[in-house]
C-alpha positions in Angstrom: 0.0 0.0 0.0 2.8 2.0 0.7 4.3 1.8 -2.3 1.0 2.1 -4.8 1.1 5.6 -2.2 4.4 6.7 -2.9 3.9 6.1 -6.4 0.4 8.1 -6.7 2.4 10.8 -5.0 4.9 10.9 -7.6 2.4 10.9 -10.6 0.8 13.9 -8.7 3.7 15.3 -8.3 4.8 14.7 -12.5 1.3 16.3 -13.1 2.0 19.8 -11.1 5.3 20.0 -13.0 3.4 19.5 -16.8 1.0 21.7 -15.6 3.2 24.5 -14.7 5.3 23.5 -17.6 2.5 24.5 -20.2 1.8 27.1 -18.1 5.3 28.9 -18.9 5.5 27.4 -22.4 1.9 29.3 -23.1 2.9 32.3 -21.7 6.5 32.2 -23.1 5.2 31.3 -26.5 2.6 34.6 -26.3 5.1 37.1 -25.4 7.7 36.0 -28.3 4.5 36.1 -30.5 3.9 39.3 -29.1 7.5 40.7 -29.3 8.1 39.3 -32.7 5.3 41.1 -33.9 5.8 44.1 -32.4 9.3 44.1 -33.9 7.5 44.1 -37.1 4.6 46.0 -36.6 7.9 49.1 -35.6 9.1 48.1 -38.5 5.8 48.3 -40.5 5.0 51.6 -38.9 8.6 53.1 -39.8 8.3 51.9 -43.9 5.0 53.1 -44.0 6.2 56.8 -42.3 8.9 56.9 -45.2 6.5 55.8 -47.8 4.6 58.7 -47.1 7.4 61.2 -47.0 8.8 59.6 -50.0 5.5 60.6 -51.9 5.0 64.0 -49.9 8.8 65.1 -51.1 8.4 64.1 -55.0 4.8 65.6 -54.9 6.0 69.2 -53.5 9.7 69.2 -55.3 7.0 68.7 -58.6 5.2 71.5 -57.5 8.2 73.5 -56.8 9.3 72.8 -60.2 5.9 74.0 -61.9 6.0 77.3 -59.7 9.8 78.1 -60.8 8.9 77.1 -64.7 6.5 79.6 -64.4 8.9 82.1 -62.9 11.2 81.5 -65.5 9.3 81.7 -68.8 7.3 84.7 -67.5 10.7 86.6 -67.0 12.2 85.1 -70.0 9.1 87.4 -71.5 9.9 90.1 -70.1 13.7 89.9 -70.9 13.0 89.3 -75.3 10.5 92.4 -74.7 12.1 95.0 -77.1 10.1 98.4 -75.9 11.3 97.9 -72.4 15.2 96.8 -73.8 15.4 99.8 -75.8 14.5 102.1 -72.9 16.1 100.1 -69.9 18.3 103.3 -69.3 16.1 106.0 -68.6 12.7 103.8 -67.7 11.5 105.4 -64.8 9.9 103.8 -62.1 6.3 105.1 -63.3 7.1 103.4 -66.7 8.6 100.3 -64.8 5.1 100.0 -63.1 2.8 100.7 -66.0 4.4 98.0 -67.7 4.3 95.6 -65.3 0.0 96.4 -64.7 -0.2 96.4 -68.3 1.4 92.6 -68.7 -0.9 91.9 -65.5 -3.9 93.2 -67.4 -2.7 91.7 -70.8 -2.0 87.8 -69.4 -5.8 88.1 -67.5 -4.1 88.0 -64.0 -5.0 90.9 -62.4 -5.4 90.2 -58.9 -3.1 86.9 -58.8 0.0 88.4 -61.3 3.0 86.5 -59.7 5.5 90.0 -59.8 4.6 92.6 -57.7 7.9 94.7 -58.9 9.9 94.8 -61.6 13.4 97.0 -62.3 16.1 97.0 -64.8 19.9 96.7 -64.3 22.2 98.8 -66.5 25.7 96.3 -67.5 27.8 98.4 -64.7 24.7 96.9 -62.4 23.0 99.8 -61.5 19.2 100.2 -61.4 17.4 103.6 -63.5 17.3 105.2 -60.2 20.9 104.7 -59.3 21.2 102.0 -56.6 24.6 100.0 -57.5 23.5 96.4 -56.9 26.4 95.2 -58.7 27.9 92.8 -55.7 24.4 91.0 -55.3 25.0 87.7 -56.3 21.7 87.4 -58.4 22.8 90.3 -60.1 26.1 88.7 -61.2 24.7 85.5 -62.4 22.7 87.9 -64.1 24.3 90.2 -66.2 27.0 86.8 -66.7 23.9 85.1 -68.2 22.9 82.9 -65.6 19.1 83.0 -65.1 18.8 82.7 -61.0 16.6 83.1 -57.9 18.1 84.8 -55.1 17.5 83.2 -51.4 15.3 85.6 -49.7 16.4 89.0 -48.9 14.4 91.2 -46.4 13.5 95.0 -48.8 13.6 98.0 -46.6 11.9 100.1 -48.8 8.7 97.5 -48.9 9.5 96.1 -45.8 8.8 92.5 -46.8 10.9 89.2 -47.0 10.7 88.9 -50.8 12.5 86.9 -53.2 14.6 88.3 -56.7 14.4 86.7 -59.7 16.7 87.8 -62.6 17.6 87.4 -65.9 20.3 88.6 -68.8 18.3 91.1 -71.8 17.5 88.8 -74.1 16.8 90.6 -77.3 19.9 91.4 -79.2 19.5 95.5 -77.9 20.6 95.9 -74.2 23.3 94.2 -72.1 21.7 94.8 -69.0 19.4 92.4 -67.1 15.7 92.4 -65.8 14.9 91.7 -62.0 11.6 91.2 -60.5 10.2 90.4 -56.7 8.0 88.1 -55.7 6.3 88.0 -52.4 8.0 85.5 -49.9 4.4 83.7 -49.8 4.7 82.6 -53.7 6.4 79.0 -53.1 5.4 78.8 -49.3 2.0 78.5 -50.5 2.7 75.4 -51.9 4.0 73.7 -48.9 1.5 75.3 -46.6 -1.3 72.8 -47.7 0.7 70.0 -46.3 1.8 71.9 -42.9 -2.1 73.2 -42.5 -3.9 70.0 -43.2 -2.2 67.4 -41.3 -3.1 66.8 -37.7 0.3 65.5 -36.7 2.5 68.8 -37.1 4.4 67.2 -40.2 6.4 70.2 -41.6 8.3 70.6 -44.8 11.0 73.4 -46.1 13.2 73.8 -48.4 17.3 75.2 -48.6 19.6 76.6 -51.4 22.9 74.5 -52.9 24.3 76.6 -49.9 22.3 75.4 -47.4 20.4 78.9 -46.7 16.6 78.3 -45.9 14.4 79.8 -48.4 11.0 78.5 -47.7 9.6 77.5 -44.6 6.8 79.3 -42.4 9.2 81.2 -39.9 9.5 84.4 -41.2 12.1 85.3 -39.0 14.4 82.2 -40.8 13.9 83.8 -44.3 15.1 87.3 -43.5 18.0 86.4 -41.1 19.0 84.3 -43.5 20.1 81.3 -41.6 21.5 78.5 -43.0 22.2 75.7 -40.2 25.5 74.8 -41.5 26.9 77.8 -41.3 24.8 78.6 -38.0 26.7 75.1 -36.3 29.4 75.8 -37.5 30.3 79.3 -36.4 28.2 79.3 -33.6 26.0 82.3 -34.6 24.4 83.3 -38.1 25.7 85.6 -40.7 23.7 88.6 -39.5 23.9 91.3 -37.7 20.7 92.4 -35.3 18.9 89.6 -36.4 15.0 89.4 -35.6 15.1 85.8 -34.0 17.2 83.9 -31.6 19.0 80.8 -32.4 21.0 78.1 -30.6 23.7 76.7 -32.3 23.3 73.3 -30.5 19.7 73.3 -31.4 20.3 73.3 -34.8 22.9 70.0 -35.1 20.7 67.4 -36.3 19.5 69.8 -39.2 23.0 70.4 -40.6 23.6 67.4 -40.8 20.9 66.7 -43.0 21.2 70.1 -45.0 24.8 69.0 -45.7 22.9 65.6 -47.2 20.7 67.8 -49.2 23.0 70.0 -50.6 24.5 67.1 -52.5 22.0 66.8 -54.9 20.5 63.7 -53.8 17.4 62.0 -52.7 17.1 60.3 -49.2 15.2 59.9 -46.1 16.7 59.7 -42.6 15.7 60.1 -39.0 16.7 63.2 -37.4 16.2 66.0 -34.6 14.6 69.8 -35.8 15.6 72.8 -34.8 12.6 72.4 -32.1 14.0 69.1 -30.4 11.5 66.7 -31.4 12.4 63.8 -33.5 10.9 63.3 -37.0 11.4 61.0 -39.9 12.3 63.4 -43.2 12.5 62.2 -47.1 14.5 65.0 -49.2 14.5 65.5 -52.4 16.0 68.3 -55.5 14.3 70.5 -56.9 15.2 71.1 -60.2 14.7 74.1 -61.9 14.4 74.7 -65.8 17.0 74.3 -68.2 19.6 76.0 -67.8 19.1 77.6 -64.4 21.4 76.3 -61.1 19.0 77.3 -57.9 20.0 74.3 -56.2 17.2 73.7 -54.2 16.2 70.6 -52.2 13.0 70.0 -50.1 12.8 68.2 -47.1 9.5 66.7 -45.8 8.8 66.1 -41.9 6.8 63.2 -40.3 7.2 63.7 -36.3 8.4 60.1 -34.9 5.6 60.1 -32.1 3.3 59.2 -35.3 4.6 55.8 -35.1 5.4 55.9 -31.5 1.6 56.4 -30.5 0.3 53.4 -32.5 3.6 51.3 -31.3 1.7 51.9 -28.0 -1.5 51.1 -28.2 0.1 47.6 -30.2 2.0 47.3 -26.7 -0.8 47.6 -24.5 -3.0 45.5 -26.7 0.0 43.0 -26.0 0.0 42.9 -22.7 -3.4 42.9 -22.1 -3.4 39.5 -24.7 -0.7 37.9 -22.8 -3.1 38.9 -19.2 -6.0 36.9 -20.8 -4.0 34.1 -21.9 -2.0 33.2 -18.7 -5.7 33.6 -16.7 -7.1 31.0 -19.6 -4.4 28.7 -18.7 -5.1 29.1 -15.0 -8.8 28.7 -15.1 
């Protein structure tokens, strides 16, 4: 009796052990399920953030491209125009203006013409009232033959961040060149439907081949000029007086990926802003017509927590799955 005892004991005893053996199997075998697919889901999540910048970047940089075509052939216009070429000495600025509503009236967009000045440059690089804007480097490029937009330059006399556009006379008369301003909203307003209409404060800008911002909503930016190279690297931007504050150290994980950008390439990365929150960014150039060299590249911003909010709620869906399993086992 003893012995059938001792052995019953022992089979009991076997039992426990299995019991609590599929016990930790089960609830080993959920959480590696569970972490196995969280890996991927992360990984999903991440692909699927790029994806989207991907497609953002190449839909803007098209845009981009449409706007400056535009730019371009309207000012190549301007610059084969003989009446103004024959006169680009002594136009005043009445007859500069008159001009410039007359082609407003003449191409039918009155309210939304794309100019809002125009002037002329003599070969020494003077203007017809005198100002010598011959070291402006849009100016040089210029009167060289280099159709070019400048970077944003803050006018004193309209007091607006605006953006210059010239180009070399074209018409076998003058050798001087054509320059005309655009307001600084022209190519922010394509970005602006992107930064307006998402709910996750995505962002998107865009630098010269220097690495100068020369769109992005901080106005402040566009007329100190800053480029975040520059900024790291010297500790302070070009500028003197200038209307915002910046940290050097705030801007490291953007000149990093300007100095990508400026390359010419196409990309997307992980990185810090200028504000200290993390985001995923695709870049791409923007490429302007034939025979122009603007050098610009646009960078589009998904904010990390986007895939750190749904990684999350997967985790907490996790745990609560592993929960119910080990209490199925138990009951």
């Amino acid at each position: 009796m003893k012995n059938i005892a001792k052995k019953n004991g022992h089979i009991r005893s076997i039992s426990k052990r299995l019991i609590v053996l599929g016990y930790v199997t089960v609830l080993c075998t959920t959480i590696i399920l569970s972490a196995f697919n969280l890996g991927m889901l992360v990984m999903n999540l991440k692909n699927r953030a790029y994806e989207q910048t991907d497609m953002l970047a190449i839909s803007y940089a098209q845009s981009l491209e449409n706007v400056m075509t535009r730019v371009y052939d309207e000012l190549g216009i301007i610059a084969t125009n003989k009446e103004i070429a024959q006169q680009y000495v002594t136009l005043d600025k009445a007859a500069l203006e008159n001009y410039l509503i007359g082609a407003d009236k003449k191409s039918g967009k009155t309210s939304e013409y794309m100019f809002y000045s125009i002037s002329l440059i003599d070969p020494s690089g003077k203007t017809y009232d005198g100002y010598d804007l011959s070291k402006r480097s849009y100016v040089q490029k210029a009167l060289s033959g280099q159709a070019n937009l400048s970077a944003p330059v803050f006018s004193a006399k309209d007091k607006i961040n605006t953006y210059y556009a010239a180009q070399k006379m074209n018409n076998g008369i003058a050798d001087g060149a054509v320059f005309v301003g655009l307001n600084i909203d022209f190519f922010y307003n394509v970005i602006k439907g992107y930064e307006e209409s998402n709910d996750y404060g995505g962002k998107a800008f865009v630098v010269n081949k220097d690495g100068q911002i020369v769109v992005c909503s901080n106005q402040d930016i566009l007329s100190d000029g800053v480029n975040p190279i520059t900024l790291v690297k010297n500790g302070k931007i070009e500028k003197e007086n200038p209307n915002g504050t910046y940290n050097a150290k705030d801007y490291e994980g953007m000149a990093k990926l300007v100095e990508e950008m400026v390359k010419g390439g196409t990309d997307h990365t992980k990185f810090t802003y200028s504000d200290g929150k993390s985001y995923y960014v695709s870049y791409k150039p923007v490429q302007g017509p034939s025979g122009t060299d603007d050098g610009w590249s646009i960078a589009v911003l998904v904010p990390t927590k986007v895939v750190t909010s749904d990684f999350v709620s997967a985790l907490i869906s996790s745990i609560v799955l592993v929960i119910i399993s080990v209490a199925v086992v138990t009951i």
